[in-house]
PLY file of the C-alpha trace (Angstrom):
ply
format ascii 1.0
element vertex 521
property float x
property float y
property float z
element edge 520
property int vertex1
property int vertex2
end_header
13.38 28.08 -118.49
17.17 28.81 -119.27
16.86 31.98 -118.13
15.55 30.67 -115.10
18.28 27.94 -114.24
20.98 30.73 -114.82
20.18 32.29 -111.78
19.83 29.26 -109.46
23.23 27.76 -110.18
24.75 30.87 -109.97
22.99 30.91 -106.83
24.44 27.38 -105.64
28.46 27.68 -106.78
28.37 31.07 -104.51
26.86 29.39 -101.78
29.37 26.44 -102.27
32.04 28.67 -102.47
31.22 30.73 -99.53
31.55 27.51 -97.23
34.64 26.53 -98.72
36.39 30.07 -97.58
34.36 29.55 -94.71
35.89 26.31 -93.71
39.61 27.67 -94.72
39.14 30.67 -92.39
37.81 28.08 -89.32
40.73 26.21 -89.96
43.13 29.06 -89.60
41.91 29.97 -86.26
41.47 26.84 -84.82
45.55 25.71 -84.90
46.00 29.86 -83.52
43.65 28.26 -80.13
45.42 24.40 -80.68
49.01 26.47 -80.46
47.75 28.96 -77.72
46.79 25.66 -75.80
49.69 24.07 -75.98
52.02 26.88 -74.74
49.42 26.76 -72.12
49.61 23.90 -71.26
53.58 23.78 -71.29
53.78 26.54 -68.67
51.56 24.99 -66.67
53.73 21.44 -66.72
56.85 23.51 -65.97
54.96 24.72 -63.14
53.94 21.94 -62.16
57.23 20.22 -62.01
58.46 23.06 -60.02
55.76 22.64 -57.82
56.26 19.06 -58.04
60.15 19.33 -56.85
59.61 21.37 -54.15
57.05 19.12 -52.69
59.36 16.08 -52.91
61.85 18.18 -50.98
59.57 19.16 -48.10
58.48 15.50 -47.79
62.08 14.43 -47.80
62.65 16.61 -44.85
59.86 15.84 -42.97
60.39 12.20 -43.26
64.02 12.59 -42.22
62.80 14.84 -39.06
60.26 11.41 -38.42
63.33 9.32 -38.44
64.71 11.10 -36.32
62.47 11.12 -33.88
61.60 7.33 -34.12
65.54 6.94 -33.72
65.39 8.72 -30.56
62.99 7.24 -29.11
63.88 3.77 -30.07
67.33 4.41 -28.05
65.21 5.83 -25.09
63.47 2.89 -25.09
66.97 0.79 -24.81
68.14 2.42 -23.00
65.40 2.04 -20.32
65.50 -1.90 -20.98
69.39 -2.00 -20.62
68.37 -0.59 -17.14
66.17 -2.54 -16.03
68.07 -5.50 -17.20
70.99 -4.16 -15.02
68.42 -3.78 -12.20
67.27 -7.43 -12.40
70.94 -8.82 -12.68
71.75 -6.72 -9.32
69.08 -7.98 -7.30
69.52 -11.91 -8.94
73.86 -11.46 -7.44
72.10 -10.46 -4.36
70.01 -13.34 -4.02
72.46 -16.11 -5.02
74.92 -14.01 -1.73
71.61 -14.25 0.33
70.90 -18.19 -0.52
75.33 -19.12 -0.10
74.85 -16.95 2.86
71.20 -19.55 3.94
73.14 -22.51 2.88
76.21 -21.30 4.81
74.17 -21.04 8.14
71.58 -24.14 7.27
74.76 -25.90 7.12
76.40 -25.63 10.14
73.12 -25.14 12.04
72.84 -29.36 10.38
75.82 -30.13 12.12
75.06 -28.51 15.40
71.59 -31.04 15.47
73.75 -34.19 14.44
76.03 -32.92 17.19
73.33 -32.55 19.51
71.67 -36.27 17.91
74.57 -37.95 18.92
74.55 -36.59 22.83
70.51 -37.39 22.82
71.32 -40.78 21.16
74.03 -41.51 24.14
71.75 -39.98 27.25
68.96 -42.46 25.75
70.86 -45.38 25.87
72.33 -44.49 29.42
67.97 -43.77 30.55
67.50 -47.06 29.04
70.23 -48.97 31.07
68.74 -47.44 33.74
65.12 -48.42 33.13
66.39 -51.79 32.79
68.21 -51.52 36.43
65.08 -50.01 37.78
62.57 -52.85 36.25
65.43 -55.32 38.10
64.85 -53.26 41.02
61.31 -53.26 41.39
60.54 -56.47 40.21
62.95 -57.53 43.31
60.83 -55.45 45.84
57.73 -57.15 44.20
58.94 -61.13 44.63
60.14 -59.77 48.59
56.37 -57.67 49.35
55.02 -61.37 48.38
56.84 -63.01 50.16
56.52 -60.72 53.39
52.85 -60.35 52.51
51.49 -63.32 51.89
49.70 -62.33 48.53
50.69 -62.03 44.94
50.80 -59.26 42.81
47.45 -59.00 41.25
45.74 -60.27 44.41
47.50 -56.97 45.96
45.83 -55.12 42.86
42.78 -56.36 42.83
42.97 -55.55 46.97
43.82 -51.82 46.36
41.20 -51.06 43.55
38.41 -52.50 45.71
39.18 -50.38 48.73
40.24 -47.43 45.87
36.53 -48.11 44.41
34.84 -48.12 47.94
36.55 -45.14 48.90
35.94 -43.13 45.56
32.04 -44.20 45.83
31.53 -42.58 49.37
33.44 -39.47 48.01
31.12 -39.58 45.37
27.94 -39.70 47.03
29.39 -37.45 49.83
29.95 -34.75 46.42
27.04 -35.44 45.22
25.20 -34.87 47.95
27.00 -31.56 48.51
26.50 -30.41 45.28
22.64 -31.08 45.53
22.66 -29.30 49.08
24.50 -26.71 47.30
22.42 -26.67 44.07
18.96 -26.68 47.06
20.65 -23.42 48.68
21.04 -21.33 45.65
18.17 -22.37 43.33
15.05 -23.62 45.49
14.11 -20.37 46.75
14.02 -18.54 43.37
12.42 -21.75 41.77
9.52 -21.59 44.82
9.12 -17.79 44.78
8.52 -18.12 40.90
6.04 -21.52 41.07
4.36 -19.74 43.89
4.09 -16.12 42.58
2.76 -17.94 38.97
0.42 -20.04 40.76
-1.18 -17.17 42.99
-1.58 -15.09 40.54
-3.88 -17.81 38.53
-7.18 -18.72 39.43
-9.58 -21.72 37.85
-12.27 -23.33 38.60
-11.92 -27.61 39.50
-13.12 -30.23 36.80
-16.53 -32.00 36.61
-15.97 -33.47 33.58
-17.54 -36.91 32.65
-18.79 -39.64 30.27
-22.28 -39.34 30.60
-25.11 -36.24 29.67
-28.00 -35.96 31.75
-30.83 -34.66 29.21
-34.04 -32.89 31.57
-37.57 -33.70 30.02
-40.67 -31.86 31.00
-42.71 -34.99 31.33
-42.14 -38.59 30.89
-44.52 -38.72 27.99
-41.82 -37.32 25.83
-39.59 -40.64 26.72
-42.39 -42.80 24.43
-42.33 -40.52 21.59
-38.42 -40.30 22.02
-38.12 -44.09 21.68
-40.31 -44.52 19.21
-42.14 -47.57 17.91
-40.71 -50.49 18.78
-37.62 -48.38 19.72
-37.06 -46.77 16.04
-36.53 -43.30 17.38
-33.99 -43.87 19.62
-32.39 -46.51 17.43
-32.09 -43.78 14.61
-30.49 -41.65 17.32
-27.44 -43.52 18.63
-26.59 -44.84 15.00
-26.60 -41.23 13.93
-25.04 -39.37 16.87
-23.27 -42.93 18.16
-23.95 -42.18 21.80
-25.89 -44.78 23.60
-29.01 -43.53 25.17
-30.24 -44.85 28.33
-34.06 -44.28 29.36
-34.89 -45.97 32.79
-36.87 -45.15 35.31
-35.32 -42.05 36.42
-38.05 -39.24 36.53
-37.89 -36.61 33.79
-34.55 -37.41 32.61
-32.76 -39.24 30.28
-28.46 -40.44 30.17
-26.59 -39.94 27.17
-23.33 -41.84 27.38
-20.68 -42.12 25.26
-16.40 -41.08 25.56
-16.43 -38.62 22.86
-17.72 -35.35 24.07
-18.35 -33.69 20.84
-20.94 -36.70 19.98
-22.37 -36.48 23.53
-22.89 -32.68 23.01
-24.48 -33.71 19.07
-26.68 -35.85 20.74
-27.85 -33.82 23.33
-28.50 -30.41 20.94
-30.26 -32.82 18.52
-32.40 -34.21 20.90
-33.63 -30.45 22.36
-34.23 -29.82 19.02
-36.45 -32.57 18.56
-38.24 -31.94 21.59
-39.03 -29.11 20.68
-39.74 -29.02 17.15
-42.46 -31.96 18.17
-41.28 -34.25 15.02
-39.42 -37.05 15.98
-38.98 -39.97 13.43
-35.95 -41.19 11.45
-35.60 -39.15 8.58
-35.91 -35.85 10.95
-33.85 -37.53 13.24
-30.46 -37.90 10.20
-31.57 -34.54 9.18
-31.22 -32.17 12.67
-28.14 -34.48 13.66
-26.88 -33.53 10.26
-27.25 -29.66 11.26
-26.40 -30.06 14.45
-22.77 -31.47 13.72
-22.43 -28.21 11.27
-23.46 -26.06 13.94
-20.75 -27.72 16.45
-18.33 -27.37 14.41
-18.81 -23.48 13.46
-18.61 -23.33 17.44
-15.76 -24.97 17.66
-13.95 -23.00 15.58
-15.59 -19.67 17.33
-14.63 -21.18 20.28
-10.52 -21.17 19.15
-10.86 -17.98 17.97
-11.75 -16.43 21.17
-9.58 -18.63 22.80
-6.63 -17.08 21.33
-8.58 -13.65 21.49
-8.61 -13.88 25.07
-5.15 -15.25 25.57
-3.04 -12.93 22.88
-1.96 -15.29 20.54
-1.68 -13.82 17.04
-1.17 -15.69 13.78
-2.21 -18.96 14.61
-2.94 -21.21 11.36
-6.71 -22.15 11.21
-6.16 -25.53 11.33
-4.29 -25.29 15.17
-7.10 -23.31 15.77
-10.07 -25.54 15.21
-8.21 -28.33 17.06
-7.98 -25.40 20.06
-11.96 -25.42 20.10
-12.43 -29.14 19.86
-10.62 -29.37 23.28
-13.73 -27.90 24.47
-15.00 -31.04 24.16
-12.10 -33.12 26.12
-11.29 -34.06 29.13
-8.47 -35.64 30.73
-8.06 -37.42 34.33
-12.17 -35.75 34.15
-9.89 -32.37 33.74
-11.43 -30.31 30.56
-8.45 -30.20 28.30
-9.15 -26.24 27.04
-9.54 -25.28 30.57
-6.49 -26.99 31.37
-4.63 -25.67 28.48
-5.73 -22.09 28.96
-4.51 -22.41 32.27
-1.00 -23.78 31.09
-0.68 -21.01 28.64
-1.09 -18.22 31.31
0.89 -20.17 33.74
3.60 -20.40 30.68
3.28 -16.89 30.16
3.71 -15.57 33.80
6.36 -17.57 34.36
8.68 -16.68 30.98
7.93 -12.92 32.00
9.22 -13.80 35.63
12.62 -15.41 33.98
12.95 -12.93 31.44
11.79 -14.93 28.40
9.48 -14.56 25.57
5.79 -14.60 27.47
4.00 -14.58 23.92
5.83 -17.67 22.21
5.29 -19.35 26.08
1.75 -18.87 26.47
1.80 -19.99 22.35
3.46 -23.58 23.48
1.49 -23.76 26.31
-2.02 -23.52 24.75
-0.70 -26.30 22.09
1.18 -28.52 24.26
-2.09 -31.42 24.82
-3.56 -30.51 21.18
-1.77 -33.96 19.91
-5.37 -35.31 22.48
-7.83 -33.82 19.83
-7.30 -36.35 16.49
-10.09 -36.98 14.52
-9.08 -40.63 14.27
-7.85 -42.39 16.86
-4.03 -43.53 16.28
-1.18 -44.77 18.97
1.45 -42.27 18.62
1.57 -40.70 21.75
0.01 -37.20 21.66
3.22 -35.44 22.25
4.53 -36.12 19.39
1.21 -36.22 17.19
1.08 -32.24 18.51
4.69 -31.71 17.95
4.29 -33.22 13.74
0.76 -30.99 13.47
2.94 -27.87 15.03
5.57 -28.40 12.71
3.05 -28.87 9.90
1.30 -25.84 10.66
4.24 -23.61 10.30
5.22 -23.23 14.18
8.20 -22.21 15.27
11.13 -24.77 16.42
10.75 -23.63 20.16
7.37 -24.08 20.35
7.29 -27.66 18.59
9.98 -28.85 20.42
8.17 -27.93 23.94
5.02 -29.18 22.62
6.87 -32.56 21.95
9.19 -32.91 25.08
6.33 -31.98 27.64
6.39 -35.62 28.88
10.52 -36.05 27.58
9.21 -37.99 24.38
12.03 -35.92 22.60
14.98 -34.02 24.25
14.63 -30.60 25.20
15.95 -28.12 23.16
15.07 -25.00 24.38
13.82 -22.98 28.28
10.74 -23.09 26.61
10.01 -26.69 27.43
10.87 -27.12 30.75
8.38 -24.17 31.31
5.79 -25.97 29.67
6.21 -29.36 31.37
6.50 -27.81 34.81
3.15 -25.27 34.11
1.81 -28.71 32.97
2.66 -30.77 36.04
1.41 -27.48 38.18
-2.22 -27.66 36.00
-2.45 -31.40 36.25
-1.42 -31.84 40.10
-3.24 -28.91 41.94
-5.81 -30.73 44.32
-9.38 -31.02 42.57
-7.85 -30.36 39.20
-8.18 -33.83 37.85
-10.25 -37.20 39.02
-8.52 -40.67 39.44
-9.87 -43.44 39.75
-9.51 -45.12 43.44
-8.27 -48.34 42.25
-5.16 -46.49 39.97
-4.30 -44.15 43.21
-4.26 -46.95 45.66
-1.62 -48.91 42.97
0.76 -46.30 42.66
1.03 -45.67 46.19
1.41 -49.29 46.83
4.12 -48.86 43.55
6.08 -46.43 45.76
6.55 -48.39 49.20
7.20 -51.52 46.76
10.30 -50.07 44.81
11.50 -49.08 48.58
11.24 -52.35 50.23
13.50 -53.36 46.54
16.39 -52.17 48.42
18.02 -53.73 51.17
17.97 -52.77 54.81
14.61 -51.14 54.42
12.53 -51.75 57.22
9.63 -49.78 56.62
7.80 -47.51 53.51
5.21 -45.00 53.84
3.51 -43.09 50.88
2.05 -40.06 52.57
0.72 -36.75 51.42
-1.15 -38.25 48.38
2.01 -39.88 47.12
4.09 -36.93 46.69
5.99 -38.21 49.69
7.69 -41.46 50.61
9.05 -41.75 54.07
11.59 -45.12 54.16
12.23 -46.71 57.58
15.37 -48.41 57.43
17.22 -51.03 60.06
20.09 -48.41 61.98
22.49 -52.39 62.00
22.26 -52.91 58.05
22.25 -49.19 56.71
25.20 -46.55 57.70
24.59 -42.75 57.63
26.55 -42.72 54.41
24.44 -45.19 53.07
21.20 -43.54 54.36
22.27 -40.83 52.01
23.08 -42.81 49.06
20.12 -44.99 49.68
17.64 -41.85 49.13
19.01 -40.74 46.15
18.94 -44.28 44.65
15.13 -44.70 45.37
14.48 -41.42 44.00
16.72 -42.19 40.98
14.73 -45.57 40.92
10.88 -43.91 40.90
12.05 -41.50 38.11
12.85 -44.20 35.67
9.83 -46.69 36.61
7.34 -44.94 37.36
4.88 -41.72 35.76
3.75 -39.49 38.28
2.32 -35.35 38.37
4.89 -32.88 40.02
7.59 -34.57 42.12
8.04 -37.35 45.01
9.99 -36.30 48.61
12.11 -39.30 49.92
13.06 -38.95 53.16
14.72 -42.02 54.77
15.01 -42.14 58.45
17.81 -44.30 61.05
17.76 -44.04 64.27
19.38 -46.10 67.12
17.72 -46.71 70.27
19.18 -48.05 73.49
16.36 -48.71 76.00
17.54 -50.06 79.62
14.70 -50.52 82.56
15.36 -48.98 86.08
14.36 -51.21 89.59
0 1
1 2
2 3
3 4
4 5
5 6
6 7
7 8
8 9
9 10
10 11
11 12
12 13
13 14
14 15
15 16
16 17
17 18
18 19
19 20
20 21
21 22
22 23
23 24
24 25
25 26
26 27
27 28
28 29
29 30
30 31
31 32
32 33
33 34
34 35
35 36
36 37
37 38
38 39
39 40
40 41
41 42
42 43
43 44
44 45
45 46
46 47
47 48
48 49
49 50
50 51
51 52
52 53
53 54
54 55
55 56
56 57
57 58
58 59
59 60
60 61
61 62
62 63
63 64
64 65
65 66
66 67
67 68
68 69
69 70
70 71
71 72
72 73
73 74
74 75
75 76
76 77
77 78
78 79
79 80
80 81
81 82
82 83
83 84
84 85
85 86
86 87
87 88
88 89
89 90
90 91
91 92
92 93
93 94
94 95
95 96
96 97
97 98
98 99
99 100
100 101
101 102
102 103
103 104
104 105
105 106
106 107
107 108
108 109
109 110
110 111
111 112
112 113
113 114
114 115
115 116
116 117
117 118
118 119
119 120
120 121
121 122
122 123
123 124
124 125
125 126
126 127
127 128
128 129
129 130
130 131
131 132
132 133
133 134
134 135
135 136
136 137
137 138
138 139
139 140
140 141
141 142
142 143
143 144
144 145
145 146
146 147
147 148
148 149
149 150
150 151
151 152
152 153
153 154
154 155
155 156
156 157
157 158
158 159
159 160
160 161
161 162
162 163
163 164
164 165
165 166
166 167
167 168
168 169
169 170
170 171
171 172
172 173
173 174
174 175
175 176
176 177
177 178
178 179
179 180
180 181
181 182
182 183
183 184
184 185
185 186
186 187
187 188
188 189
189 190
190 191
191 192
192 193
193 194
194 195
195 196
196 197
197 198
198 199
199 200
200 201
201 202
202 203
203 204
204 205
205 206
206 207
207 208
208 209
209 210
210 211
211 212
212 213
213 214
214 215
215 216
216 217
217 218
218 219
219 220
220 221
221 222
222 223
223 224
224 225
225 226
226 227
227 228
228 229
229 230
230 231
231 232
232 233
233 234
234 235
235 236
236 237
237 238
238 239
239 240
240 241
241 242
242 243
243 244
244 245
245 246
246 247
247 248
248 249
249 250
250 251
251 252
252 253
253 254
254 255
255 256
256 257
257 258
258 259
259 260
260 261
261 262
262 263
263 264
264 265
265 266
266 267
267 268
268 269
269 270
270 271
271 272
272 273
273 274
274 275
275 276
276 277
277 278
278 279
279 280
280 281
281 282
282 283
283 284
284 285
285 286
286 287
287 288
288 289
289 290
290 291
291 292
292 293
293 294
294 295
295 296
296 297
297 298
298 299
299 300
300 301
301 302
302 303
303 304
304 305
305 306
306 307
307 308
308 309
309 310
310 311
311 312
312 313
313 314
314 315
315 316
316 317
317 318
318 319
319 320
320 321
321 322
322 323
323 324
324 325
325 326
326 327
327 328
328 329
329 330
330 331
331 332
332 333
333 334
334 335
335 336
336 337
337 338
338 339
339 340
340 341
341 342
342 343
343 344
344 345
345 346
346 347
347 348
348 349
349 350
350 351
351 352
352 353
353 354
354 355
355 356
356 357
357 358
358 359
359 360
360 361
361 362
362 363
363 364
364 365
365 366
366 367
367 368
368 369
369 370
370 371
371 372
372 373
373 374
374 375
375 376
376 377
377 378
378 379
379 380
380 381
381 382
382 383
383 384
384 385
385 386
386 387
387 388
388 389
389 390
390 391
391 392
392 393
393 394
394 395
395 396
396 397
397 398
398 399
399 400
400 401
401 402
402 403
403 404
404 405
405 406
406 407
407 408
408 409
409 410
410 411
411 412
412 413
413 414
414 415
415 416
416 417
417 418
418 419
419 420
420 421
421 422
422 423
423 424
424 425
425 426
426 427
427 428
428 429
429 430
430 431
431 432
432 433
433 434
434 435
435 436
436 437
437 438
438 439
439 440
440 441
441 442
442 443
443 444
444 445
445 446
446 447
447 448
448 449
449 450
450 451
451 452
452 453
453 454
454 455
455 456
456 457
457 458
458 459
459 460
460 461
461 462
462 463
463 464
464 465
465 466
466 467
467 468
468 469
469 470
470 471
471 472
472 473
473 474
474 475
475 476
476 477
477 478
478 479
479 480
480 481
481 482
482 483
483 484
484 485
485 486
486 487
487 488
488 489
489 490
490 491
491 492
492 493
493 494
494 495
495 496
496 497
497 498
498 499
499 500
500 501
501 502
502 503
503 504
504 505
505 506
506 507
507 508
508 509
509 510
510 511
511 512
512 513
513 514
514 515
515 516
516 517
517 518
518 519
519 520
């Protein structure tokens, strides 16, 4: 066991003592690196203060050469302002010498005006001493003129401005009348060579319009089954269609009267229907008038549509159109109203293309112009203006609207576009045949004509001739002058204008004479 320990511990004190001259030979080297390091480390401080130095030197420098710089440029920059100050005081001495030298010359020009004051002060009190001798003067020659004449002051006055006012009012008719003469010399014959060239170039047929339908039968056994039992039938048929019928004795025919076209031609398409479908009792009665006012108005509207086919007119709103068809249906003075619009509208159009105007947006106001005739419901605004507020409604233009309203000078006239209308209109409505009138409403205007002539005094005699488009006034040659032949004419004309409606115009033509008559024995 002993001999066995022996060796171990042996074993263990070299092993200690191995790492103790281990550790004392480490140490030894180590403070050789720890003093290498440090004189390492020394040269490299030296170095680095060197460095260190010379880098504090070069910035030194370079901040000096920045100064510098800055310093020079700050006195540039002083310089410059010093400059400009010196440039501002300059031009501020010349404007205080420019304002003394103002002031200077404001100055005495201020006393040359209270110089020249005074001498207008002194020449307006020697005018007014004068005035004052003057007004002495004249009111002198007044007080001796009444004296020599009798009269006073404003009787003299009053005197003068009645002769003044007689003598200005025959220069003024005498002008007048000139300028009309004048006005008839230069304008009639290109007015006439226009109406007539228009008017020859358009061609219509006359008006038969009326308020009763004449519907044919084939036999008068179809009048029984039209009236029904106990007069059901035809009972159902005016409270549907609201025309009146009238069956009398007249031979295969029956009259369908009523104002309203459009229910006269219901009535009378219903009834052929009827006829011929062989059933005819109330309930088929409500039921073909039913389709038959459908199938009107699909033909109305066809019939605006080729209206403004046929006359050019594009973009018309569907509404205006519609009431263009329904004036199929109308008549006025027993003149159908499309007929007579159609013809407006190319008499429009012709005669815009003759002055140099527009002939489209013519023949446009001219087909609309009687359109305000076509309401649904009946209404009392007069149907210039009813067409003029649909126009405008519709979208038409201002021209057109306003020639559509001031066709019969409801509203004033605005544009060439509406005298064109109203005299196109006037040409329509007055061409013989166009229209029917009733005797009894001829005869009274007429009579209305010689009655505002015998209004005037010294009138003799008044004639309407020529259907009224002439009135020939007889007057007494001892009462009436030449001068106030002349004047008298223009006042009856000015007279009919204002009192009284009439189609195209009225001639007066007043006649004097003097007649000396001695007998020879």
């Amino acid at each position: 066991m002993t001999d066995y320990l022996i060796p171990i511990a042996l074993g263990v004190i070299g092993i200690a003592v191995g790492f103790i001259i281990a550790k004392v030979l480490e140490k030894g080297s180590a403070s050789k690196v720890v003093s290498a390091a440090q004189q390492e480390a020394n040269s490299i401080i030296k170095e680095a203060k060197k460095e260190g130095e010379s880098l504090k030197k070069d910035k030194i420098l370079q901040a000096k050469e920045k100064f510098i710089e800055l310093k020079a440029e700050h006195e540039k920059v002083i310089i410059a302002k010093d400059k400009k100050m010196a440039e501002a005081e300059k031009r501020t001495r010349d404007k205080e010498s420019q304002v003394s030298n103002e002031l200077s010359k404001a100055k005495k020009a201020n006393k040359e005006i209270e110089a020249k004051q005074k001498d207008v002060d002194y020449k307006l009190e020697y005018l007014d001493k004068k005035n004052s001798e003057v007004d002495k003067l004249h009111k002198k020659q007044v007080e001796q003129l009444e004296v020599l004449s009798g009269l006073s002051a404003e009787d003299a006055k009053e005197e003068l401005v009645r002769s003044l006012k007689e003598e200005a009012k025959t220069d003024a008719m005498s002008f007048i009348q000139e300028s009309i003469e004048e006005a008839k010399l230069t304008a009639q014959q290109e007015a006439k060579k226009i109406i007539i060239n228009t008017i020859q170039r358009i061609g219509t047929e006359e008006a038969v319009e009326n308020c009763v339908s004449v519907f044919n039968l084939e036999s008068d056994d179809v009048k029984g089954r039209i009236i029904g039992r106990e007069g059901r039938n035809i009972r159902a048929i005016e409270a549907a269609t609201g025309v009146e019928i009238i069956v009398d004795d007249t031979p295969d025919a029956i009259i369908l009267s009523c104002f309203d076209s459009v229910r006269r031609e219901v009535a009378r398409l219903s009834l052929h229907k009827l006829v011929t479908d062989g059933r005819i009792h109330p309930a088929r009665i409500e039921e073909v008038v039913r389709k038959t006012r459908k199938q009107i108005d699909t033909e109305i509207a066809e019939v605006g549509k080729r209206t403004v086919i046929d006359l050019g007119i594009h973009g018309l709103h569907p509404e205006l159109i519609k009431m263009v068809g329904r004036m199929k249906y109308r008549s006025s003075y027993g003149q159908n109203l499309l007929q007579h619009s159609r013809e407006v509208a190319k008499l429009c159009g012709l005669m815009a293309a003759e002055l140099g105007l527009n002939p489209k947006l013519a023949k446009r106001a001219g087909l609309l112009h009687d359109i305000g005739k076509v309401p649904e419901e009946e209404n009392e605004i007069p149907h210039a203006i009813l067409g003029m507020q649909w126009a405008e409604k519709h979208g038409e233009k201002p021209d057109v609207c306003n020639a559509i309203g001031a066709h019969h000078d409801e509203v004033e006239m605005k544009s060439l576009l509406a005298p064109i209308v109203q005299v196109c209109d006037a040409i329509s409505g007055a061409r013989p045949g166009a229209r029917r009138q009733v005797l009894d409403s001829y005869i009274q205007r007429l009579k209305d004509l010689e009655d505002i002539a015998f209004g005037f005094t010294g009138v003799k005699k008044a004639y309407a001739i020529q259907a009224g488009r002439e009135l020939r006034v007889i007057v007494e040659s001892e009462k009436v002058s030449d001068e106030k032949a002349a004047a008298l004419s223009f006042e009856i004309s000015q007279k009919i204008q204002t009192d009284m409606t009439y189609p195209g115009q009225v001639k007066i033509t007043v006649i004097r004479e003097t007649r000396a008559v001695n007998i020879a024995k």
